[in-house]
C-alpha atoms as an extended CHARMM CRD file, in Angstrom:
* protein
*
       120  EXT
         1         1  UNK       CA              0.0000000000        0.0000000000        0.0000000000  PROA      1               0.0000000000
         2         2  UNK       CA              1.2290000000        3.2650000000       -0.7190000000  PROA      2               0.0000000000
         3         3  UNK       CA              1.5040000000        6.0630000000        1.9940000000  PROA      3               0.0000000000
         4         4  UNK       CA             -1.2330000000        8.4520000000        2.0830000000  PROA      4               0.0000000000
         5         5  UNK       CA             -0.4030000000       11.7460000000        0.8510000000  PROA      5               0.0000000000
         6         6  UNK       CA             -2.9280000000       15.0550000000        0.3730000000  PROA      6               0.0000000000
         7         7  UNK       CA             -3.6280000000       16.3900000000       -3.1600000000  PROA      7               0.0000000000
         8         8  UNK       CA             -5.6380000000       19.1340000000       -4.1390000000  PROA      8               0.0000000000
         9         9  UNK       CA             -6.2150000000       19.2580000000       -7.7110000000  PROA      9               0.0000000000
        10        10  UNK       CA             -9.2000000000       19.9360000000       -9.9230000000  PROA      10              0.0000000000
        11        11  UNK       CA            -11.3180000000       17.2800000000      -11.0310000000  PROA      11              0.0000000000
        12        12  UNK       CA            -10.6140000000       17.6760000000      -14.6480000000  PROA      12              0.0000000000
        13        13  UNK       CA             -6.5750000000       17.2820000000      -13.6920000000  PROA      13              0.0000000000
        14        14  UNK       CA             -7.6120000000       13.4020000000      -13.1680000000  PROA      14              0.0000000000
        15        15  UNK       CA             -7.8840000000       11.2870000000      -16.2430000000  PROA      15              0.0000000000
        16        16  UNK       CA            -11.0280000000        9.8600000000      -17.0990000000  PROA      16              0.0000000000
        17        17  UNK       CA            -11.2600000000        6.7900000000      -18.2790000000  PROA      17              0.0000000000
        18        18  UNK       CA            -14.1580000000        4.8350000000      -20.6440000000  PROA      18              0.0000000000
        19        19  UNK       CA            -15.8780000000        1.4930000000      -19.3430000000  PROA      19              0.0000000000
        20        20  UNK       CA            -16.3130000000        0.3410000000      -22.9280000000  PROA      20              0.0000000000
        21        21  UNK       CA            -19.1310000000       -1.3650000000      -24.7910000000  PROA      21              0.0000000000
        22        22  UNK       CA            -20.9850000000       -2.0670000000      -21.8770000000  PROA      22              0.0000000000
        23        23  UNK       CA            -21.4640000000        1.2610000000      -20.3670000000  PROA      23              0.0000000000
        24        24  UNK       CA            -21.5950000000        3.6690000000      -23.2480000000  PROA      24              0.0000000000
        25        25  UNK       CA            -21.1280000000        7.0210000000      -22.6370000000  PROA      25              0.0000000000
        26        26  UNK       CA            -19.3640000000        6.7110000000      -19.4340000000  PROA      26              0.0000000000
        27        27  UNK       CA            -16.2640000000        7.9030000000      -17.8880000000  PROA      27              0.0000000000
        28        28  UNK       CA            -14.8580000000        7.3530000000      -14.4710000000  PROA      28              0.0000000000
        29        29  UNK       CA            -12.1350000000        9.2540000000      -12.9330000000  PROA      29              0.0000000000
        30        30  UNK       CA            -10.7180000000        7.7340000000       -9.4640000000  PROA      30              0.0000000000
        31        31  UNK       CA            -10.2280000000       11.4740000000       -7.9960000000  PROA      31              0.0000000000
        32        32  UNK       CA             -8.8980000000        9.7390000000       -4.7580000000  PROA      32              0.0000000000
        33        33  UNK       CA             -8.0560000000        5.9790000000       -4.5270000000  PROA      33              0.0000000000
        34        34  UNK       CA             -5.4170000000        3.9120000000       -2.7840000000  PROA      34              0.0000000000
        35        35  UNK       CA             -3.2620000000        3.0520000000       -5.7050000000  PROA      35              0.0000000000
        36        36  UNK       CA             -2.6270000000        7.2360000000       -6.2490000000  PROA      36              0.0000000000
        37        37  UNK       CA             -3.2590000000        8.4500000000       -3.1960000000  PROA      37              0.0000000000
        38        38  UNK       CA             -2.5440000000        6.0500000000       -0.6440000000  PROA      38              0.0000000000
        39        39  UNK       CA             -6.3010000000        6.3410000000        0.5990000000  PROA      39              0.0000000000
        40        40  UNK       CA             -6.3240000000        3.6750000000        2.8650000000  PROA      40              0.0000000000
        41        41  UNK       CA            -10.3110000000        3.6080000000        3.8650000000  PROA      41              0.0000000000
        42        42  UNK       CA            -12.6550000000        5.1530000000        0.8880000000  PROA      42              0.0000000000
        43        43  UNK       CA            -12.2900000000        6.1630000000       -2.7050000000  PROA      43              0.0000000000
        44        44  UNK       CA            -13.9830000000        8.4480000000       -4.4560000000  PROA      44              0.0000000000
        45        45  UNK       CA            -14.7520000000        8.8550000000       -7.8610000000  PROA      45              0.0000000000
        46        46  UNK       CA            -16.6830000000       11.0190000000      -10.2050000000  PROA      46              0.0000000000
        47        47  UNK       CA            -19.0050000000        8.9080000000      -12.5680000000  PROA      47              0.0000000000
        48        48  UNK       CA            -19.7150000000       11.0620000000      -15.7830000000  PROA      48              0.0000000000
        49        49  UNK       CA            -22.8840000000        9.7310000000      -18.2420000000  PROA      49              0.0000000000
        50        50  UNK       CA            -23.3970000000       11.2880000000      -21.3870000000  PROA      50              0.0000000000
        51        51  UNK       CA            -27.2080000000       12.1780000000      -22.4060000000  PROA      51              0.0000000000
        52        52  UNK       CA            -28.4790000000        8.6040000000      -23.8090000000  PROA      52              0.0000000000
        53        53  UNK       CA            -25.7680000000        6.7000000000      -21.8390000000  PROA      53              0.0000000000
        54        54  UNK       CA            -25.9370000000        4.4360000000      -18.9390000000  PROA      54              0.0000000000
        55        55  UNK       CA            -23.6140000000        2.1810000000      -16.6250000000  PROA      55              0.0000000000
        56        56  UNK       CA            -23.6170000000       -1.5710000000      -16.7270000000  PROA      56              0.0000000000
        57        57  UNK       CA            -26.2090000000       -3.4260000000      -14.9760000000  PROA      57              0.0000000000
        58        58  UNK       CA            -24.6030000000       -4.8780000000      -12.0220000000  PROA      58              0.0000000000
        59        59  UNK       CA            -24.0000000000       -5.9540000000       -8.6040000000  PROA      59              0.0000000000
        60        60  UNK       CA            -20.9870000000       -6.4270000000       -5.9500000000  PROA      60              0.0000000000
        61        61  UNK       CA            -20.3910000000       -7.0490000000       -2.3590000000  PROA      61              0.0000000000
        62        62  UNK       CA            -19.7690000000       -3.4080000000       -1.6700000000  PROA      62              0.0000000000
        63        63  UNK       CA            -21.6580000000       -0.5600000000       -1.0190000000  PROA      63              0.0000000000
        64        64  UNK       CA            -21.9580000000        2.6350000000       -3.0770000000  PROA      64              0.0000000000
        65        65  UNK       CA            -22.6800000000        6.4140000000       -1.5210000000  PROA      65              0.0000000000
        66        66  UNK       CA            -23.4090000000        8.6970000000       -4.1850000000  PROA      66              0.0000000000
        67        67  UNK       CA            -24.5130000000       12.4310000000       -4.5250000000  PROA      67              0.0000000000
        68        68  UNK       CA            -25.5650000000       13.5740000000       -7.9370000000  PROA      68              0.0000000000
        69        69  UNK       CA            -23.4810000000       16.8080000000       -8.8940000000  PROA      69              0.0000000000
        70        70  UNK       CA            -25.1670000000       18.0010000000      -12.3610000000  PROA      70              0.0000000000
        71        71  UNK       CA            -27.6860000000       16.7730000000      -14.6140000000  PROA      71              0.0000000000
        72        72  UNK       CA            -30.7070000000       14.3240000000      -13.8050000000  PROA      72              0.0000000000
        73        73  UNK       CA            -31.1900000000       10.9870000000      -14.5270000000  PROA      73              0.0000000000
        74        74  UNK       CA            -32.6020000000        7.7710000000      -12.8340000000  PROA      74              0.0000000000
        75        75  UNK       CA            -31.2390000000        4.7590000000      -10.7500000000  PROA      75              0.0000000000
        76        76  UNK       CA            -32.2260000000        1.3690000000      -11.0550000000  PROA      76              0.0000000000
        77        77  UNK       CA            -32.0070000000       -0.4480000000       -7.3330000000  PROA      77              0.0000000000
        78        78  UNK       CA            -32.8920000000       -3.7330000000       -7.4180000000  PROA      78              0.0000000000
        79        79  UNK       CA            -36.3160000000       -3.5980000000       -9.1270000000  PROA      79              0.0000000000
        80        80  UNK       CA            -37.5070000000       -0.1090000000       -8.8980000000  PROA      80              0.0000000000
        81        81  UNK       CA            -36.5740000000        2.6690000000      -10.3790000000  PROA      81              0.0000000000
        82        82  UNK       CA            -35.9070000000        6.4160000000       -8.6280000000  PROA      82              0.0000000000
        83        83  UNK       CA            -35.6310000000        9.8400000000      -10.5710000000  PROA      83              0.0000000000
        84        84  UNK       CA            -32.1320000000       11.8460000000      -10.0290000000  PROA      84              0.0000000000
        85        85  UNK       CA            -31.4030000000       15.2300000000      -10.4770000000  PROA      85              0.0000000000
        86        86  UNK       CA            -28.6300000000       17.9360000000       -8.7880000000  PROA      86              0.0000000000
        87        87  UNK       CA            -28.5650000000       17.5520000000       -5.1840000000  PROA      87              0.0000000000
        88        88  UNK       CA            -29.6910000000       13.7160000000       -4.8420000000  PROA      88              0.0000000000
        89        89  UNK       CA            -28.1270000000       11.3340000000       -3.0720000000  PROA      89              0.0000000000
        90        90  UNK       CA            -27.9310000000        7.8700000000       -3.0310000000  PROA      90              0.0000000000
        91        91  UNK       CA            -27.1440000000        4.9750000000       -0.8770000000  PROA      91              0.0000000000
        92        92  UNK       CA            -26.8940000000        1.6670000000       -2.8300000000  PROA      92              0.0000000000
        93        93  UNK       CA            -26.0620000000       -1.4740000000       -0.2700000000  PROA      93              0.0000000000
        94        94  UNK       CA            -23.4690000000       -4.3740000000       -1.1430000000  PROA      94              0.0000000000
        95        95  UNK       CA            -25.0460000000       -7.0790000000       -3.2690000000  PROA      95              0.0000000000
        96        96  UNK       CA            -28.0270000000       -5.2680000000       -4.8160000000  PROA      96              0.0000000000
        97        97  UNK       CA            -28.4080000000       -5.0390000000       -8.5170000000  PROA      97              0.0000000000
        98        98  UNK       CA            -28.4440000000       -1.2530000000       -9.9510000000  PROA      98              0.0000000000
        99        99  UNK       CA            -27.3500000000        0.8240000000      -12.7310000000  PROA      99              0.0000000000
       100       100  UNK       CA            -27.4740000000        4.6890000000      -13.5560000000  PROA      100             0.0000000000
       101       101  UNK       CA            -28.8730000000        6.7850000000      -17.0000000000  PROA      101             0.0000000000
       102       102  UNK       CA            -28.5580000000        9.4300000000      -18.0470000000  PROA      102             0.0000000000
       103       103  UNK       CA            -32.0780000000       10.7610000000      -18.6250000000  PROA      103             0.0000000000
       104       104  UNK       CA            -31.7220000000       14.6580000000      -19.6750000000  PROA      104             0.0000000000
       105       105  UNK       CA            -29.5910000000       16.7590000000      -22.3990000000  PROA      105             0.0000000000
       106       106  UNK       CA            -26.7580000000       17.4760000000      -20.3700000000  PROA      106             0.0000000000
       107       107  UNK       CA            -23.9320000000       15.2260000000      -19.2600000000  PROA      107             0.0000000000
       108       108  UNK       CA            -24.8500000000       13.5430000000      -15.8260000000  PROA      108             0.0000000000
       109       109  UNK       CA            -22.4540000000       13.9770000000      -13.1150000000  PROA      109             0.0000000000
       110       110  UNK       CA            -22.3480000000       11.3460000000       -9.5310000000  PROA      110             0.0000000000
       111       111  UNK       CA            -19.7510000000       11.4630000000       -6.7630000000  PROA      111             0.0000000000
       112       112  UNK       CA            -19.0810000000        7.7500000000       -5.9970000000  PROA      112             0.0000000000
       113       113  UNK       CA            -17.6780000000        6.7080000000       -2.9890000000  PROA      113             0.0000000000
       114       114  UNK       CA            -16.2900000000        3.2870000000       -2.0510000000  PROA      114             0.0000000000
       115       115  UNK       CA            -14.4140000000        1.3320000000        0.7530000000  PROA      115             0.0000000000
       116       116  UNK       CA            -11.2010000000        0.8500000000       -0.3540000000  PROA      116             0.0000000000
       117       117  UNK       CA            -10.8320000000       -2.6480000000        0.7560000000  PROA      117             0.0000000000
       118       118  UNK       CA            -13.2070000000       -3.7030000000       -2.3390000000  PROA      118             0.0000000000
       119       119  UNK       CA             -9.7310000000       -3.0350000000       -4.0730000000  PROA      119             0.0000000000
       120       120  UNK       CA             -8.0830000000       -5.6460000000       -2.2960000000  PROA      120             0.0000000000
């Protein structure tokens, strides 16, 4: 594990980086993780959807905590489905399907936060 150092950058000095086929239109960009930052509890990331796009459908033993920056869209946990827009959050628990779309014009910004130990 690397030793935890601070940073204070803007969001837009951390790459982004596609999913691929399966989540078109979306970008992810680790703003603080373990691996860069030595982070040794949480990560956080900023999840960017393009208008039309969407994340994969899935589920993992972790839990998500998310808080919806710009745009609007919707989340799919487990079967139902709950509008977003600026100023939502959202708790999704370990082991529950879900999956985020971007339902507006605009690109569709969520804060993602992690434990880090879903790294190891």
């Amino acid at each position: 594990m690397r030793e935890p150092t601070p940073k204070v950058v803007h969001y837009t000095q951390v790459p982004a980086q596609t999913y691929g086929d399966e989540a078109p239109g979306v970008t992810i960009r680790w703003l603080i993780d373990e691996e860069h930052d030595g982070a040794p509890v949480y990560a956080l990331r900023l999840i960017e959807v393009a208008p039309g796009g969407h994340t994969p459908r899935h589920t993992h033993p972790f839990e998500h905590e998310n808080f919806v920056v710009e745009g609007q869209g919707r989340v799919l946990i487990d079967t139902q489905w709950y509008p977003l827009r600026e100023g939502d959050v959202v708790f999704v628990p370990g082991g529950v399907e879900h999956t985020y779309e971007n339902t507006g014009e605009t690109p569709f910004k969520i804060l993602c936060g992690i434990p880090v130990s879903r790294l190891r």
